[in-house]
C-alpha positions in Angstrom: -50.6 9.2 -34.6 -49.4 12.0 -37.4 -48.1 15.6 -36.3 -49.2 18.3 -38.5 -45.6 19.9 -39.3 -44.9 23.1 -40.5 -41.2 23.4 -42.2 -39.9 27.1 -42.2 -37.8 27.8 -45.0 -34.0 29.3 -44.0 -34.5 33.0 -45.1 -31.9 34.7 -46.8 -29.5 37.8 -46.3 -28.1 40.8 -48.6 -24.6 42.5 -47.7 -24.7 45.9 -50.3 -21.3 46.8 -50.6 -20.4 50.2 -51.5 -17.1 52.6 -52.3 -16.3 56.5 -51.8 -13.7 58.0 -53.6 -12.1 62.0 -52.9 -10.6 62.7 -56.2 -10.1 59.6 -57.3 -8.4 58.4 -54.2 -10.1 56.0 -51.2 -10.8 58.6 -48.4 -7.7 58.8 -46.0 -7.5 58.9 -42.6 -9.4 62.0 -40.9 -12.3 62.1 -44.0 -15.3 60.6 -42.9 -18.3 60.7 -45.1 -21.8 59.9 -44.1 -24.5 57.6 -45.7 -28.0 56.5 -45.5 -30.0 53.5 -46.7 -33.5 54.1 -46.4 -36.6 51.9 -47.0 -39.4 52.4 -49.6 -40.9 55.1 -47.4 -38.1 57.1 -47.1 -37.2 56.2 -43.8 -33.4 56.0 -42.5 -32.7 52.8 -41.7 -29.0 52.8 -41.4 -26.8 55.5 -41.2 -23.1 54.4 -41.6 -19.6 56.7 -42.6 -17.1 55.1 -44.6 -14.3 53.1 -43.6 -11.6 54.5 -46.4 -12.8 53.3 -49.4 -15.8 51.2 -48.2 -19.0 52.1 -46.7 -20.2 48.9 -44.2 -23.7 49.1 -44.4 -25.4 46.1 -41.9 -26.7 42.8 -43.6 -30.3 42.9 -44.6 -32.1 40.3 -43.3 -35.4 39.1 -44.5 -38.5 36.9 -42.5 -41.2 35.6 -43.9 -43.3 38.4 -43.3 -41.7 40.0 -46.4 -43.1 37.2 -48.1 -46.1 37.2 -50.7 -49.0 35.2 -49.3 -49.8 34.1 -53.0 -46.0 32.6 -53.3 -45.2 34.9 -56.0 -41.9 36.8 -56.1 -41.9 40.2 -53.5 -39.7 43.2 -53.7 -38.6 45.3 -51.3 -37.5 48.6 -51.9 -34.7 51.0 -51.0 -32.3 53.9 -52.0 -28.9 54.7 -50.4 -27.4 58.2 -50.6 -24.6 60.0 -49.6 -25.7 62.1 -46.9 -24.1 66.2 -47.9 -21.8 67.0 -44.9 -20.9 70.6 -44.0 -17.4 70.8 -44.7 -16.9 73.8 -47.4 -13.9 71.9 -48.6 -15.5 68.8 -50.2 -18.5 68.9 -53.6 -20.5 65.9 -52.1 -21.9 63.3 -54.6 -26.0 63.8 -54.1 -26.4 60.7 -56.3 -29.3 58.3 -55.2 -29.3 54.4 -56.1 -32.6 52.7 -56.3 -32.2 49.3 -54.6 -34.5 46.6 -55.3 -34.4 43.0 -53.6 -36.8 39.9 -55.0 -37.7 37.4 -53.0 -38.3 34.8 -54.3 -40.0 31.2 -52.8 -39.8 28.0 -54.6 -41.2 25.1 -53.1 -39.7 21.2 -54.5 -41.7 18.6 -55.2 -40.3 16.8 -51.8 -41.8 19.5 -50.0 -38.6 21.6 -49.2 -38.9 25.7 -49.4 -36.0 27.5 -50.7 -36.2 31.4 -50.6 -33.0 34.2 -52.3 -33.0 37.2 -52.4 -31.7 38.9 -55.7 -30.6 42.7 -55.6 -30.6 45.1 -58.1 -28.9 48.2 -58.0 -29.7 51.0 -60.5 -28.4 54.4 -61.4 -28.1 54.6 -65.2 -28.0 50.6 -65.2 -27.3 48.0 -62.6 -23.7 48.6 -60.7 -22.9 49.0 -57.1 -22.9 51.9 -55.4 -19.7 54.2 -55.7 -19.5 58.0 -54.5 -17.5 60.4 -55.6 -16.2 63.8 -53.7 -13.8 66.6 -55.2 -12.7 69.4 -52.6 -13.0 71.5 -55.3 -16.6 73.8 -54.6 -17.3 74.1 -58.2 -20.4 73.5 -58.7 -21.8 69.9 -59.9 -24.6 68.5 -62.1 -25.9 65.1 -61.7 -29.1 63.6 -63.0 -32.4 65.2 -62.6 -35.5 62.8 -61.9 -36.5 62.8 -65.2 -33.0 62.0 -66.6 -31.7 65.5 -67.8 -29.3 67.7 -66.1 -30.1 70.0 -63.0 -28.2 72.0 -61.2 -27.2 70.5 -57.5 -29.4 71.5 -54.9 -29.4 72.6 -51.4 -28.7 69.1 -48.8 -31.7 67.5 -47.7 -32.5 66.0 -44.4 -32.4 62.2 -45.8 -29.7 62.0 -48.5 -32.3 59.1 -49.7 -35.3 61.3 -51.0 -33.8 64.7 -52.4 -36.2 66.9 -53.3 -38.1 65.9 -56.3 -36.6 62.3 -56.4 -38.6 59.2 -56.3 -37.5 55.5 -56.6 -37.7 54.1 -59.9 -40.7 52.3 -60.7 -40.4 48.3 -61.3 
């Protein structure tokens, strides 16, 4: 007698790996900096400060549930901000990336299920994320939603979903 068997493919991870600059410098000692990835709906699901240069955002990890039930590719979707801070002597960097992972599932003809995970980072093209700071307080223009210049606005509570920003659409 035959056991019906159902083989669970090993699901994959992402690390993102981001940088912060202060005038061109890795952060020293004493300036932390807040950030945020959020999911799709704009909710926080880390919130990490930098370490220096580097911003150690936690592994994503993926189960099947994020899988299509057709077998075709699924993508999950994120954005990762610096979150603005209070500090009068620092310009924060209110740029947004728009963080897309594919999963995809391929099955070989022996039976065995192999799933990756691919990200894609965009701002302007695909790069990782890297925030900048001045201490100057002059004032900053970065990207508007629809690609032309805006003046920077006021901090919002998620440095994911500034006003008027929404992910890009794939």
């Amino acid at each position: 007698m035959g056991a019906n068997t159902t083989k669970t493919p090993k699901m994959p991870t992402v690390q993102l790996g981001a940088t912060k600059t202060v005038d061109g410098q890795a952060p020293g000692s004493g300036q932390a900096f807040a950030f945020q990835l959020c999911d799709g709906q704009g909710e926080v699901l880390q919130e990490k400060q930098n370490d220096g240069g580097t911003v150690p955002f936690d592994k994503l990890v993926y189960s099947e549930d994020g899988l299509a039930a057709d077998g075709s590719d699924s993508t999950m979707r994120y954005a990762a901000g610096e979150k603005a801070g209070d500090s009068p002597s620092y310009a924060y960097d209110d740029t947004v990336y728009d963080v897309a992972v594919t999963l995809h599932r391929e099955t070989a003809p022996h039976g065995r299920t192999t799933v990756t995970a691919t990200p894609a980072i965009t701002k302007a093209g695909p790069r990782s994320p890297r925030w900048r700071s001045t201490t100057s307080r002059a004032p900053r223009r970065s990207l508007s939603p629809r690609g032309g210049s805006a003046p920077r606005a006021a901090p919002s509570p998620s440095a994911c979903w500034p006003t008027g920003w929404t992910p890009a659409r794939r």
